[in-house]
C-alpha positions in Angstrom: 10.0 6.0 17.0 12.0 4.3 13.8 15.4 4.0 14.9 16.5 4.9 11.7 13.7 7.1 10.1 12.3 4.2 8.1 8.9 3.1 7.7 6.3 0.6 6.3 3.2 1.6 4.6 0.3 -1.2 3.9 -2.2 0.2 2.0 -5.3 -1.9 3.4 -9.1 -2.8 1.3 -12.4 -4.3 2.6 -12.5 -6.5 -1.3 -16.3 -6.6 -0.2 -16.8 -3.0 0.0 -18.6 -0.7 -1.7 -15.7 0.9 -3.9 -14.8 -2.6 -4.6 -18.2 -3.4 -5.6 -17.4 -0.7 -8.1 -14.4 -1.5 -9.6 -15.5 -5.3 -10.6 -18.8 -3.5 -12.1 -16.5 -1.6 -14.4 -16.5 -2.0 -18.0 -13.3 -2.8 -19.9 -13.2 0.1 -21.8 -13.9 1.7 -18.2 -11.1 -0.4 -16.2 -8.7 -0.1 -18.9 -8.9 4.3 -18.9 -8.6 3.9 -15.0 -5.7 2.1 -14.9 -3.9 4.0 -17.3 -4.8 6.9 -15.2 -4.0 5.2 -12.1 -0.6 3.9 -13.1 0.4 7.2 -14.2 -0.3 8.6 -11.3 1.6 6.1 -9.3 4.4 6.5 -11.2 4.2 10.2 -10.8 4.3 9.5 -7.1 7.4 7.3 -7.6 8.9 9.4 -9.0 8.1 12.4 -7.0 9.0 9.8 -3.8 12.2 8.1 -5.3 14.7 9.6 -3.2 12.3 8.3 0.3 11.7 5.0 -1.0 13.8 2.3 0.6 12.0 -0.8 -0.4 9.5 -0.6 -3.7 7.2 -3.3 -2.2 3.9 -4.0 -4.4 1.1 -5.4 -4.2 0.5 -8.6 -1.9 -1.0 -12.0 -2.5 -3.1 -14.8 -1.5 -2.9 -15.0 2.6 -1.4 -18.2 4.5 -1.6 -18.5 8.1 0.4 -20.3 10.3 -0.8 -20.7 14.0 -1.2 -23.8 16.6 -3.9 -25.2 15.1 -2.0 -25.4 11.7 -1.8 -23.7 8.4 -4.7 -21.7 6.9 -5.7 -19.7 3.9 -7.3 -16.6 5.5 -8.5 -13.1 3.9 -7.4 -10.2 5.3 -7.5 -6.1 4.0 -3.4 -6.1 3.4 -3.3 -4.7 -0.5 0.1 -3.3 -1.3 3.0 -2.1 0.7 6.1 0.2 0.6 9.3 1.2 2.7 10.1 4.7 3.0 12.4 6.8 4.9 11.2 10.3 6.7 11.8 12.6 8.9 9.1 11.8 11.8 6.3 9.6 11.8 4.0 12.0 11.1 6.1 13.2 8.1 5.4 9.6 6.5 1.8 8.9 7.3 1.8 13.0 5.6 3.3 11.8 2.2 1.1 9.8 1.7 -2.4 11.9 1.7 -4.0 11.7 -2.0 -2.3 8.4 -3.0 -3.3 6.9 -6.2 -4.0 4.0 -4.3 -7.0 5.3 -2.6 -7.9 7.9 -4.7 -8.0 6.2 -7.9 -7.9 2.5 -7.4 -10.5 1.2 -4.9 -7.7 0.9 -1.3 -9.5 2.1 1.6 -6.7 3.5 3.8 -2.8 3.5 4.5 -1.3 2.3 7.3 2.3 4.1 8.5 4.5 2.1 10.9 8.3 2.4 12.0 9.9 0.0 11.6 11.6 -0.8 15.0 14.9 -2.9 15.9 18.0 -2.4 14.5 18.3 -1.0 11.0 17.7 -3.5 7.7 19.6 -3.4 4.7 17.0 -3.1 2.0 
């Protein structure tokens, strides 16, 4: 359990999947509606969220890793993130069912995880 009540969410994509397929087929007229629509909505949730969110986040580049055998540039399904503070794990994974990110833009999933240790300023 978070020591604190604090959280990190990493909403995760396959970029070779089948709603990603999707989006890049869009046409710009298309893309541009969604966005606006999608932005919206995430501001909406925001704003609906502000008082819970610890850390904005956003979304996440290019991927380096760093192991023994040196420094790579890898692709993995990390899209965007966010901090947030709740109640129970549960109550975070919760506030987060019908997110813009995966029900307007083309993010698979969400991924809720305390964050453990001692507590972070943010």
């Amino acid at each position: 359990m978070s020591q604190d009540g604090t959280y990190l969410a990493v909403f995760t994509s396959n970029k070779n999947s089948a709603r990603w397929r999707a989006w890049y087929a869009m046409g710009a007229e298309e893309r541009r509606a969604t966005d606006e629509r999608g932005l919206a909505a995430l501001a909406a949730w925001d704003a609906a969220h502000q008082d819970v969110i610890v850390y904005q986040g956003g979304p996440l580049g290019p991927t380096k890793r760093t192991s023994p055998d040196g420094v790579a540039d890898v692709v993995n399904e990390l899209t965007v993130f966010v901090v947030v503070r709740a109640p129970s794990h549960q109550a975070a994974a919760e506030m987060f069912a019908g997110h813009p990110h995966f029900t307007i833009f083309p993010c698979d999933s969400v991924d809720v995880m305390p964050l453990l240790g001692p507590k972070q300023d943010a």
